[in-house]
C-alpha positions as CSV (number, residue, x, y, z in Angstrom):
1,X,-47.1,61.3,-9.4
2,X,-43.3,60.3,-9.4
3,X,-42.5,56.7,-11.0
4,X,-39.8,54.1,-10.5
5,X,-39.2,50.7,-12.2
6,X,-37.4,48.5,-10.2
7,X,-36.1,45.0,-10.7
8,X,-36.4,41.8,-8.5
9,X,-35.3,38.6,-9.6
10,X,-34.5,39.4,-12.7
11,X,-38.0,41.1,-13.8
12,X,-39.0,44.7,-14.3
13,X,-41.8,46.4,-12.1
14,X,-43.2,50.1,-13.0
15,X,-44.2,51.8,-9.4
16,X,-45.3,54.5,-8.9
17,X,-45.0,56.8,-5.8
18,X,-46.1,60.4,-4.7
19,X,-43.4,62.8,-5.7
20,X,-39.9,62.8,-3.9
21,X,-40.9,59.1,-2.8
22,X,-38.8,57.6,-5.7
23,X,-35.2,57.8,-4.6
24,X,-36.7,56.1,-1.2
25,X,-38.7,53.8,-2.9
26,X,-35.9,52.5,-4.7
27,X,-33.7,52.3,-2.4
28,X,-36.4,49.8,-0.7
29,X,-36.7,48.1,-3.6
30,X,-32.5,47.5,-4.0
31,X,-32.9,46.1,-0.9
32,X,-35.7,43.5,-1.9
33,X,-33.8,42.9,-4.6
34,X,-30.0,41.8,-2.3
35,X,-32.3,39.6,-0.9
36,X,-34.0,37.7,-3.6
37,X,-30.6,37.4,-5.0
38,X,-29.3,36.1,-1.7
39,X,-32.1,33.8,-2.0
40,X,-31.3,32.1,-5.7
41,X,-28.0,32.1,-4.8
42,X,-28.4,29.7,-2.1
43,X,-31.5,27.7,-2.7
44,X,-31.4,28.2,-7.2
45,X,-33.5,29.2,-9.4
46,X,-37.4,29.0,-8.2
47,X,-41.1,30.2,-9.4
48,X,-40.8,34.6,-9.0
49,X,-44.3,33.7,-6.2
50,X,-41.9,31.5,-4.4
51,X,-39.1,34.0,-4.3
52,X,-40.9,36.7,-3.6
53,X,-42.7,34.6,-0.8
54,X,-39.1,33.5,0.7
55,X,-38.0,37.1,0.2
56,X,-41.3,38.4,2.1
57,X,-40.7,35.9,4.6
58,X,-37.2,37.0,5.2
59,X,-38.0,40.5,5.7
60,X,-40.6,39.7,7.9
61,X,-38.4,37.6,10.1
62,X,-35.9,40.9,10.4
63,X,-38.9,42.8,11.3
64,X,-40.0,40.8,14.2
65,X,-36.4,40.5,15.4
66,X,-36.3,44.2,15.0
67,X,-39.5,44.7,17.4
68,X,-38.0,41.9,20.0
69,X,-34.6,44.0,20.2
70,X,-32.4,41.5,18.1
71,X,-32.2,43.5,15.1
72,X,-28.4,42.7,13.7
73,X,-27.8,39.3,14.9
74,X,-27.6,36.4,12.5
75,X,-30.3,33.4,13.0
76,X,-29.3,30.2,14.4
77,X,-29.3,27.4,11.2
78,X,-31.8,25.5,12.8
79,X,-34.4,28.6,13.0
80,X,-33.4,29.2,9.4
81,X,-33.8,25.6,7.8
82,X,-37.1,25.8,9.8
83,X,-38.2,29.2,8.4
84,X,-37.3,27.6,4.4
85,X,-39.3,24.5,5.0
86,X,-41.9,26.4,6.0
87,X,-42.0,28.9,3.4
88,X,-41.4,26.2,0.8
89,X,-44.4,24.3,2.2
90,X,-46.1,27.5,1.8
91,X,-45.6,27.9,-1.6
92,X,-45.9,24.3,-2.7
93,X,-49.4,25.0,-1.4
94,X,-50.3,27.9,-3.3
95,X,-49.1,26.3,-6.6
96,X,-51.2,23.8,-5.9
């Protein structure tokens, strides 16, 4: 069984993967990664559930552009500042 750490936000995470996976697998990750940094650069530092919340949430917003046929265009501000408060509400909630 192949292994990778990767590192997200500053903090290590062993993987593992099925063999010849690893140099994919990483190559996800260092793309999880752009985008949490992405992330603290623009909103700061915040809790690693909220930014990997944000960062899940940002992926998943590419993703349904993607399967609408919009992949590559930028989101309008608005949509944007609406998809952070949400999250952020999100997260408030699961801190409690």
């Amino acid at each position: 069984m192949g292994q990778v750490n990767v590192q997200i936000g500053g903090r290590g995470y062993p993987l593992s993967c099925r063999d010849g996976d690893e140099p994919h697998l990483a190559a996800l990750a260092a793309d999880i990664a752009a985008k949490a940094d992405r992330l603290t650069g623009q909103l700061g530092q915040m809790s690693e559930s909220r930014l990997l919340l944000m960062t899940a949430l940002m992926i998943a917003d590419e993703l349904h552009e993607a399967r609408k046929g919009h992949f590559g265009t930028a989101p309008a501000d608005p949509r944007l500042a609406a998809l952070v408060a949400r999250a952020e509400a999100l997260a408030d909630a699961l801190q409690g």
